[in-house]
DSSP file (Angstrom, degrees, kcal/mol; ACC not computed):
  #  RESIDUE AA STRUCTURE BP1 BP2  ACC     N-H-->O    O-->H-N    N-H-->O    O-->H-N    TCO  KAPPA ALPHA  PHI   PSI    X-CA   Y-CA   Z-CA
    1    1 A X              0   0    0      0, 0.0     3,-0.1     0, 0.0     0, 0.0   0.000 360.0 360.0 360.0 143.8   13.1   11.5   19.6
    2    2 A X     >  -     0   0    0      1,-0.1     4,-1.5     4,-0.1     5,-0.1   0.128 360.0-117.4 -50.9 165.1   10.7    9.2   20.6
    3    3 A X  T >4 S+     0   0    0      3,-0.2     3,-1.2     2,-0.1     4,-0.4   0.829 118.5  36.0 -60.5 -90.1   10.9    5.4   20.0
    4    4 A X  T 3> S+     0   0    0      1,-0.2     4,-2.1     2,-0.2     5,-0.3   0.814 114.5  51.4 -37.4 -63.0    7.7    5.6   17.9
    5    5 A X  H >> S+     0   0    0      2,-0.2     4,-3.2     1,-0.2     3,-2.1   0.795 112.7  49.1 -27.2 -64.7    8.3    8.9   16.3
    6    6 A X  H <X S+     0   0    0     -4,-1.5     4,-2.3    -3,-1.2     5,-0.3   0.882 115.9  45.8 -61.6 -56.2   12.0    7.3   15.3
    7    7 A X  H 34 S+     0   0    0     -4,-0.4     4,-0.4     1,-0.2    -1,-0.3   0.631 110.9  48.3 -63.2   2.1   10.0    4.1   13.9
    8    8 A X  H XX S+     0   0    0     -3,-2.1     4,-3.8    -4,-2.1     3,-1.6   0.914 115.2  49.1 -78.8 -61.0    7.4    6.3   12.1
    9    9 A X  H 3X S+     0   0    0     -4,-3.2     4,-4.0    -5,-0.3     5,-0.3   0.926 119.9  35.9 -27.3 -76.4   10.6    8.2   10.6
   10   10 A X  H 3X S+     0   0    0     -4,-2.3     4,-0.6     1,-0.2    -1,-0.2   0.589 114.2  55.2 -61.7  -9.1   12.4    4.9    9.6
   11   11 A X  H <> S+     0   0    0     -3,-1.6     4,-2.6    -4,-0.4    -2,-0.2   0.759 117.2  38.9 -79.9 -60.8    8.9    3.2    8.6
   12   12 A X  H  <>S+     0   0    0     -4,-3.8     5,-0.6     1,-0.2     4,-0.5   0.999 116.0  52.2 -68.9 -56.6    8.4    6.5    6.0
   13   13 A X  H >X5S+     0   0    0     -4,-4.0     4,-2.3    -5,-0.3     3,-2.1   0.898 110.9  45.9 -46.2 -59.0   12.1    6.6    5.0
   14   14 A X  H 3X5S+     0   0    0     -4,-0.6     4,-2.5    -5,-0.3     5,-0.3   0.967 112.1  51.3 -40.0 -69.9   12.0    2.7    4.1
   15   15 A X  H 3<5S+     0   0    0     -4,-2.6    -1,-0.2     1,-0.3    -2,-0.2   0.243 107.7  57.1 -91.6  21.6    8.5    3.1    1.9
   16   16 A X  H X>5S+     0   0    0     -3,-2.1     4,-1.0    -4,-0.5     3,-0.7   0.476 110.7  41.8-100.2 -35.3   10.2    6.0    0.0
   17   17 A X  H 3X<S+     0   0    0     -4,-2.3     4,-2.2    -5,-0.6     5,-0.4   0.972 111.3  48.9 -66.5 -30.8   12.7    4.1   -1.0
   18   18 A X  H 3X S+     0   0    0     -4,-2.5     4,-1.3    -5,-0.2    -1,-0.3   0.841 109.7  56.0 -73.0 -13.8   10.9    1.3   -1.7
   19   19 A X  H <>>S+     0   0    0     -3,-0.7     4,-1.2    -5,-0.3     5,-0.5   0.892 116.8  39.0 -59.9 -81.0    8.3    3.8   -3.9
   20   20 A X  H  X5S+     0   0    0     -4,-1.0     4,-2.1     5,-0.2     5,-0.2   0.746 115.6  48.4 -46.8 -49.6   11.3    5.0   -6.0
   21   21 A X  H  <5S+     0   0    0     -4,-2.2     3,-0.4    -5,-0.5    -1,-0.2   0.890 123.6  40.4 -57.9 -73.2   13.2    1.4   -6.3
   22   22 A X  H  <5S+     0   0    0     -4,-1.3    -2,-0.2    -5,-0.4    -1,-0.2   0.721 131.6  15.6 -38.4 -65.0    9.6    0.0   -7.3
   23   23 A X  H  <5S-     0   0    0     -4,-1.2    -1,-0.2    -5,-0.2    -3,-0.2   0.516  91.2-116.1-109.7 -22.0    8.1    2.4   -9.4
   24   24 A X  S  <<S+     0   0    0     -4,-2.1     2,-0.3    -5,-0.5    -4,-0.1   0.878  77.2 122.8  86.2  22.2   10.8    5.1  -10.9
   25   25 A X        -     0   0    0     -5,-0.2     2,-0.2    -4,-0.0    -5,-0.2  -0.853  65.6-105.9-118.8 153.7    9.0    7.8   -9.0
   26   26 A X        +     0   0    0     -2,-0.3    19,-1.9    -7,-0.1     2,-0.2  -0.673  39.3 174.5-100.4 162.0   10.1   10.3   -6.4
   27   27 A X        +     0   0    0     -2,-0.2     2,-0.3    17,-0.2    17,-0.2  -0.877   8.2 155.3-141.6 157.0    9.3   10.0   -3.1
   28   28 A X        -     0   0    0     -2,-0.2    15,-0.4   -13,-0.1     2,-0.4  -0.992  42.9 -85.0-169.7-175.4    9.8   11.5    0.4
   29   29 A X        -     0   0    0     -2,-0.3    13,-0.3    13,-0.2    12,-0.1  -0.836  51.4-142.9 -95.9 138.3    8.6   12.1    4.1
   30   30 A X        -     0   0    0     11,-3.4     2,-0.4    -2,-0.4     9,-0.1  -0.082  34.8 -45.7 -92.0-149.2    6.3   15.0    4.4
   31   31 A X        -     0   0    0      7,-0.3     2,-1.1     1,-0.1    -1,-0.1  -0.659  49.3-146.3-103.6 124.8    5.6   17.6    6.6
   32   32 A X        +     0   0    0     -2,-0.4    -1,-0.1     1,-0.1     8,-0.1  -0.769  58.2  81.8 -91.8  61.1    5.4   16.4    9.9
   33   33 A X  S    S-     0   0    0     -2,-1.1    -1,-0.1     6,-0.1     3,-0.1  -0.064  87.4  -1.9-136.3 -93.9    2.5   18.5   11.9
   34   34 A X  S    S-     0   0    0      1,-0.2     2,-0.1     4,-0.0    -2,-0.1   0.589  79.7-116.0 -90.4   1.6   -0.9   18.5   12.1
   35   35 A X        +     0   0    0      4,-0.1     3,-0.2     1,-0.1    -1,-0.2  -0.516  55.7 115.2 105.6 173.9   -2.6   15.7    9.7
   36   36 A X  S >  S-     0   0    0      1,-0.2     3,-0.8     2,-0.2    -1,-0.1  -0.222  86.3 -63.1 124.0 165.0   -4.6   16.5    7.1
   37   37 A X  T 3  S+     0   0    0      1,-0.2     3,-0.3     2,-0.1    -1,-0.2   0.826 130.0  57.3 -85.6  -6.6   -4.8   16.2    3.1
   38   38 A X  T 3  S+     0   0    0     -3,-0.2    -7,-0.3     1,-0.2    -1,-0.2   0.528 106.4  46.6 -84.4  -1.4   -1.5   18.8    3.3
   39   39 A X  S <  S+     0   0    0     -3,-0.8    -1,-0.2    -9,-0.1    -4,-0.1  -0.284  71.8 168.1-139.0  61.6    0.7   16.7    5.3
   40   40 A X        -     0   0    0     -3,-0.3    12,-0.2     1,-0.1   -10,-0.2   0.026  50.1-116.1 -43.0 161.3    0.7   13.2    4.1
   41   41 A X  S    S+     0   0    0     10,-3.1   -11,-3.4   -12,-0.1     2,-0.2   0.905 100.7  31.2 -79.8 -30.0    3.2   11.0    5.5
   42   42 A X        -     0   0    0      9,-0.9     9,-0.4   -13,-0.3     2,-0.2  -0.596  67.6-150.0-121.8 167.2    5.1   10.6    1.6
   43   43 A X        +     0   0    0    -15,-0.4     2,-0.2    -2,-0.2     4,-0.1  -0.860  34.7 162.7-155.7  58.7    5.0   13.0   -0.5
   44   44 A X        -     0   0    0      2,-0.3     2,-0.4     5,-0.2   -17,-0.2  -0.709  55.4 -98.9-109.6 170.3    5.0   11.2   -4.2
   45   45 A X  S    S+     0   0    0    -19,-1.9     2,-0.9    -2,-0.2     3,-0.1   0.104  96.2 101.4  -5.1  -5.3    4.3   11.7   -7.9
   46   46 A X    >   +     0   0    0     -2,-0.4     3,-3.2     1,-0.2    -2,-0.3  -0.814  55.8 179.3-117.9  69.5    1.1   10.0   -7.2
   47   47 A X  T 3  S+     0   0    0     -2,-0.9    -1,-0.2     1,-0.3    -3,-0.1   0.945  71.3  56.3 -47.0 -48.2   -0.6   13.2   -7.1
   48   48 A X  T 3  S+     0   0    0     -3,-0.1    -1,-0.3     2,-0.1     2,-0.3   0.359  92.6  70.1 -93.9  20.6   -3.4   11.8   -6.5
   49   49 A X    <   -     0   0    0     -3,-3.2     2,-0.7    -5,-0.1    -5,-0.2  -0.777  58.0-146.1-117.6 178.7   -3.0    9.7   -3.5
   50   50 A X        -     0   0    0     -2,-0.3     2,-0.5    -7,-0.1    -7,-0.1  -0.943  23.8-152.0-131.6 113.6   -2.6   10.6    0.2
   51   51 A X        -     0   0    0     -2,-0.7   -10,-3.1    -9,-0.4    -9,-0.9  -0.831  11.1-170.0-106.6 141.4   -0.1    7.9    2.1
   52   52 A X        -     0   0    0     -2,-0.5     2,-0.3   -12,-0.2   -12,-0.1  -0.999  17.3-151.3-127.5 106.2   -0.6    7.4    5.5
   53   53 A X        -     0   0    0     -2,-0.4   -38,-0.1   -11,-0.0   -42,-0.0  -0.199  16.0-178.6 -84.2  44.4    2.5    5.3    6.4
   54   54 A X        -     0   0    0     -2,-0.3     2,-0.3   -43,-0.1   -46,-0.1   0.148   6.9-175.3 -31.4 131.4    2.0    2.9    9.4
   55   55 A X        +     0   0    0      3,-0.0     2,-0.5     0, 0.0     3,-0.1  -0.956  17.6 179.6-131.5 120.7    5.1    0.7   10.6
   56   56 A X        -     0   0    0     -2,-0.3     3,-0.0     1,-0.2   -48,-0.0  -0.975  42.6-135.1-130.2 142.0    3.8   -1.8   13.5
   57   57 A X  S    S+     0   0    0     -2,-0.5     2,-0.3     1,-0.1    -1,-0.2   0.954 100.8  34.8 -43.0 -68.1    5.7   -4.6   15.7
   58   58 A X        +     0   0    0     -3,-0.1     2,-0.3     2,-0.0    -1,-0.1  -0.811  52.3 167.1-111.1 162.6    2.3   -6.5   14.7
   59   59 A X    >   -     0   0    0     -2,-0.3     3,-0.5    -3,-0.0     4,-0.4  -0.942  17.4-162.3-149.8 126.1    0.0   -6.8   12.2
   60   60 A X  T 3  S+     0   0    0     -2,-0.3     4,-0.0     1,-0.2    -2,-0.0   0.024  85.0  77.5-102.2  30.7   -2.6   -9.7   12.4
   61   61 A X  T 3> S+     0   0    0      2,-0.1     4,-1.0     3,-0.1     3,-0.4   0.320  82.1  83.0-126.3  -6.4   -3.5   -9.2    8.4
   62   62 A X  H X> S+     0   0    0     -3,-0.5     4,-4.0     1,-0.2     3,-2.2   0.971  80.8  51.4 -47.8 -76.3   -0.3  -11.0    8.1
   63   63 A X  H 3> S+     0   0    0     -4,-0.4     4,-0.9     1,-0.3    -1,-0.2   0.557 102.0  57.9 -69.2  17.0   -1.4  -13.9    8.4
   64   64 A X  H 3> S+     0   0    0     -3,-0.4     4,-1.0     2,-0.2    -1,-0.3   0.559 106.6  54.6-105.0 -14.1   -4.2  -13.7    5.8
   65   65 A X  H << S+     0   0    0     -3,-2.2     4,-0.3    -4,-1.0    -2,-0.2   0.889 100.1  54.9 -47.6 -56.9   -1.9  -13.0    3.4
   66   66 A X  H >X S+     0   0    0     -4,-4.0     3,-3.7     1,-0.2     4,-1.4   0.941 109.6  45.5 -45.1 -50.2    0.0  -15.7    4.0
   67   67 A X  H 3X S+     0   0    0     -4,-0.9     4,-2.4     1,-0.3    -1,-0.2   0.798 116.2  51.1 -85.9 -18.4   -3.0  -18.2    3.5
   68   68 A X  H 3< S+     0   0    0     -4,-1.0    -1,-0.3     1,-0.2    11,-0.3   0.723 106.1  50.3 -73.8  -5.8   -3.8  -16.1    0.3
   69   69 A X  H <4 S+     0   0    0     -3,-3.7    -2,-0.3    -4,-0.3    -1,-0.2   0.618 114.7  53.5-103.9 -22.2   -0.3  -16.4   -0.9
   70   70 A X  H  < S+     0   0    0     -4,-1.4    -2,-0.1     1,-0.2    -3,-0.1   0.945 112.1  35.0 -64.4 -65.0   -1.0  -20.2   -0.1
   71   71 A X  S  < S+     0   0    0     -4,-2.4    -1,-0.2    -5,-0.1    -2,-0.1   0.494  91.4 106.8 -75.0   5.6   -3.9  -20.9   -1.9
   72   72 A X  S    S-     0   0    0      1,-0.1     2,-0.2    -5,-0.1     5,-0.1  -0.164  72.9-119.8 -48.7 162.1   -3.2  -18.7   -4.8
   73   73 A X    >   -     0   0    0      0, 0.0     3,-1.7     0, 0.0     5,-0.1  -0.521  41.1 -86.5 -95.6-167.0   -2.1  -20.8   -8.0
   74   74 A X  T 3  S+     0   0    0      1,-0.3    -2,-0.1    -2,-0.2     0, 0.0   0.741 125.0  33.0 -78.4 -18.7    1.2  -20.2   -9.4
   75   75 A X  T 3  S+     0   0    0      2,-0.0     2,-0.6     0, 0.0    -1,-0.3  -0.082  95.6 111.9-113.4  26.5    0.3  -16.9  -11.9
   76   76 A X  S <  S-     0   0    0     -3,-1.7     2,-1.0    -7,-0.1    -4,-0.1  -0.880  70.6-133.9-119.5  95.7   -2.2  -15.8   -9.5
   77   77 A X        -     0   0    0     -2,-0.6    -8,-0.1    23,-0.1    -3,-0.1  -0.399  29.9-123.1 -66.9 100.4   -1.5  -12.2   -7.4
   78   78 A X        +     0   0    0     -2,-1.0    16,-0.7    -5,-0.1     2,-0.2  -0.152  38.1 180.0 -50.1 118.8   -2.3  -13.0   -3.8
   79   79 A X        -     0   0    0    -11,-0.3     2,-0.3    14,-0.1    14,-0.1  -0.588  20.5-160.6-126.0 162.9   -5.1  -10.4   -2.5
   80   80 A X        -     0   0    0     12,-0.4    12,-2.6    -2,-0.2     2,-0.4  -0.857  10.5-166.6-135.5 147.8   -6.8  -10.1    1.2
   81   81 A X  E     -A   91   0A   0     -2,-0.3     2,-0.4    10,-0.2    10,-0.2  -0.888  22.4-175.6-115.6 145.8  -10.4   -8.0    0.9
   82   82 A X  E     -A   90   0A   0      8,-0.9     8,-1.1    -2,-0.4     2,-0.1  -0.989  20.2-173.2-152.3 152.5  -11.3   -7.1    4.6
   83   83 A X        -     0   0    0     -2,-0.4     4,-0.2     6,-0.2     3,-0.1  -0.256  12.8-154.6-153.4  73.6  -14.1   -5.5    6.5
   84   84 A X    >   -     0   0    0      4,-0.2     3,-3.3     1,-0.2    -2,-0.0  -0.013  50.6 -79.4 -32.6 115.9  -14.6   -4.7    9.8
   85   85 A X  T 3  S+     0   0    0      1,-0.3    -1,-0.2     0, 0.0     3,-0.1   0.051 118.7   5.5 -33.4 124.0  -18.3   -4.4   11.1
   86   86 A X  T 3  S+     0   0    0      1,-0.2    -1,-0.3    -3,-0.1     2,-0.2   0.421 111.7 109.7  66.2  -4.9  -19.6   -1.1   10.0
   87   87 A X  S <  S-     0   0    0     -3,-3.3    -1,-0.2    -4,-0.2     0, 0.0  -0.593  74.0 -96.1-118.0-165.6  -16.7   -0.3    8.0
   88   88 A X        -     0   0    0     -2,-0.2     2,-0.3    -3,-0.1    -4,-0.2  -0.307  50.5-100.4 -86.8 171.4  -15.7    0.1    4.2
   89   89 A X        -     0   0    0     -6,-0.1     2,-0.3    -8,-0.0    -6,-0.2  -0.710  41.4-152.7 -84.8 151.2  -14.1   -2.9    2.6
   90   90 A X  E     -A   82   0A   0     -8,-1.1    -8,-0.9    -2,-0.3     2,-0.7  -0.957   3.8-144.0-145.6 125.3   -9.8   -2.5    2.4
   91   91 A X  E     -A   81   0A   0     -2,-0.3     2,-0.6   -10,-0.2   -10,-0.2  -0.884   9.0-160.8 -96.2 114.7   -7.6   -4.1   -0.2
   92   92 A X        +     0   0    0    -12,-2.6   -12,-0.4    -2,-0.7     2,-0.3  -0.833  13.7 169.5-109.1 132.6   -4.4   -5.3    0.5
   93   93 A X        -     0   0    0     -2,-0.6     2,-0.9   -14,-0.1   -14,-0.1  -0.873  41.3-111.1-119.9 158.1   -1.6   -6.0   -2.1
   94   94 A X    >   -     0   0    0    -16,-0.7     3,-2.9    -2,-0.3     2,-0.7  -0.747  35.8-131.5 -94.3 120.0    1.9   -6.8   -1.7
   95   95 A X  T 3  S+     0   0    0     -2,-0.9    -1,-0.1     1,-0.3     4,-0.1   0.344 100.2  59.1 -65.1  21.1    3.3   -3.9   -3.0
   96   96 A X  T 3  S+     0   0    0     -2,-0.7     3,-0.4     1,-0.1     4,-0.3   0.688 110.6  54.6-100.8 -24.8    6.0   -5.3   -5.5
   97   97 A X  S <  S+     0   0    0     -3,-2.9    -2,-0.2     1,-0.2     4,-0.2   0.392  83.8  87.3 -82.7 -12.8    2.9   -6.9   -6.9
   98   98 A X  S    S+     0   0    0     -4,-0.4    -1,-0.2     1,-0.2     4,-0.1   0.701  77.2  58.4-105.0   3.5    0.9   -3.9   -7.5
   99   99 A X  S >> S+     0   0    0     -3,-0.4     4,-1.4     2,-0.2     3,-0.8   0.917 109.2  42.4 -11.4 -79.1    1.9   -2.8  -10.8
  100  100 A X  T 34 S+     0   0    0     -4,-0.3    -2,-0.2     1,-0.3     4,-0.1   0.232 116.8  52.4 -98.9   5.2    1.0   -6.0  -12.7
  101  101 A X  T 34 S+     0   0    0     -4,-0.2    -1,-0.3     3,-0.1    -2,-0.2   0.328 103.9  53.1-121.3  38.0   -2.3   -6.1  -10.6
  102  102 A X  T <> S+     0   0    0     -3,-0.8     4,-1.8    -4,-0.1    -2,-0.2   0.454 119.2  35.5 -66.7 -36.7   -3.1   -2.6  -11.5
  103  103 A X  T  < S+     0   0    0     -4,-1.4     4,-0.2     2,-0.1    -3,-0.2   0.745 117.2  55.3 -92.1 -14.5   -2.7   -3.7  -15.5
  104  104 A X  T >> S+     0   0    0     -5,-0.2     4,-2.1    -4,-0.1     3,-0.7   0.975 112.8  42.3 -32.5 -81.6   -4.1   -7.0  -14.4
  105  105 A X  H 3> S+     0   0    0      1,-0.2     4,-1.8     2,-0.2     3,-0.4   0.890 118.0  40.7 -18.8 -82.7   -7.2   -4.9  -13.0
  106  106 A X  H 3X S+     0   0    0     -4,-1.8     4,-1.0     1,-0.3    -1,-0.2   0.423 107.8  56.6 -88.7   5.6   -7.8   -2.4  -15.7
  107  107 A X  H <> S+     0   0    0     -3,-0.7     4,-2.5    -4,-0.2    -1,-0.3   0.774 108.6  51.7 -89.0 -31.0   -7.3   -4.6  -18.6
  108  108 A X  H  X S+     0   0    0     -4,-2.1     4,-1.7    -3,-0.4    -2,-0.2   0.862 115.0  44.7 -63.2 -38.1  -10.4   -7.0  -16.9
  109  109 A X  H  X S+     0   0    0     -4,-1.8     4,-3.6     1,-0.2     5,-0.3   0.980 114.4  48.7 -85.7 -52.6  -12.6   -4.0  -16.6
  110  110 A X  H  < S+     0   0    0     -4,-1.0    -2,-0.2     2,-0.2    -1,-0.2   0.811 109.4  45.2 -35.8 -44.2  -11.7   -3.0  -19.9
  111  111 A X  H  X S+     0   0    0     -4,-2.5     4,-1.8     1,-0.1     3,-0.3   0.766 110.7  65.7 -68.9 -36.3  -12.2   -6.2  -21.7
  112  112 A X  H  < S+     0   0    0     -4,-1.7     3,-0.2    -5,-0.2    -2,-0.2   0.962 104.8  39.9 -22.3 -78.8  -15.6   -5.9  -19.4
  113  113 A X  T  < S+     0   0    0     -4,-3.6    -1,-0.2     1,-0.2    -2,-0.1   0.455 102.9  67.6 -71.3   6.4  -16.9   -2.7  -21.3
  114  114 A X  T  4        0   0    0     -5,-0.3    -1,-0.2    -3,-0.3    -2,-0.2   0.959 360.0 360.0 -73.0 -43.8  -15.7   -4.1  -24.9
  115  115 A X     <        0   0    0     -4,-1.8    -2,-0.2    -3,-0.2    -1,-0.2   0.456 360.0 360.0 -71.5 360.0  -18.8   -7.0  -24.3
């Protein structure tokens, strides 16, 4: 096995365990061939999403996290919105955090549609 292949393996293996320890849900690597909305990298309970797992040496969106985790205040869940020229906007959350800013989220949009 490749270097990359073994860190895509150990990149997907890590972020099932971390699904299940996070969330109480099962998780796994999927079927490993051609791409595609049948071969996701995980495999979860979250029918309805498709994970595409990426594990990279760098990542420059680090450091906008950091300076959102800086200026955040202290009850405040630390976000980066980003958008590449021509492309859609991408949210990044730190995923022990995205729980409580998913009922964070849909309780604001809710309270939204009461007024």
């Amino acid at each position: 096995m490749t270097d990359s292949r073994r860190k895509g393996k150990d990149g997907e293996l890590e972020l099932a365990k971390l699904i299940r320890d996070q969330f109480g849900v099962d998780a796994r690597r999927g079927q490993q061939f051609a791409g595609g909305p049948d071969s996701p990298d995980l495999v979860t309970d979250f029918d309805a999403l498709h994970i595409e797992c990426k594990r990279l040496k760098r990542c420059g969106v680090y450091k906008y996290m950091d300076q959102s985790r800086d200026d955040s205040a202290a009850l405040q869940i630390p976000t980066v919105w980003l958008r590449a020229d021509g492309e859609e906007w991408l949210t990044i959350i730190p995923t022990v955090l995205l729980e409580e800013f998913c009922r964070h989220f849909i309780k604001v949009i809710d309270d939204a549609k009461v007024v």
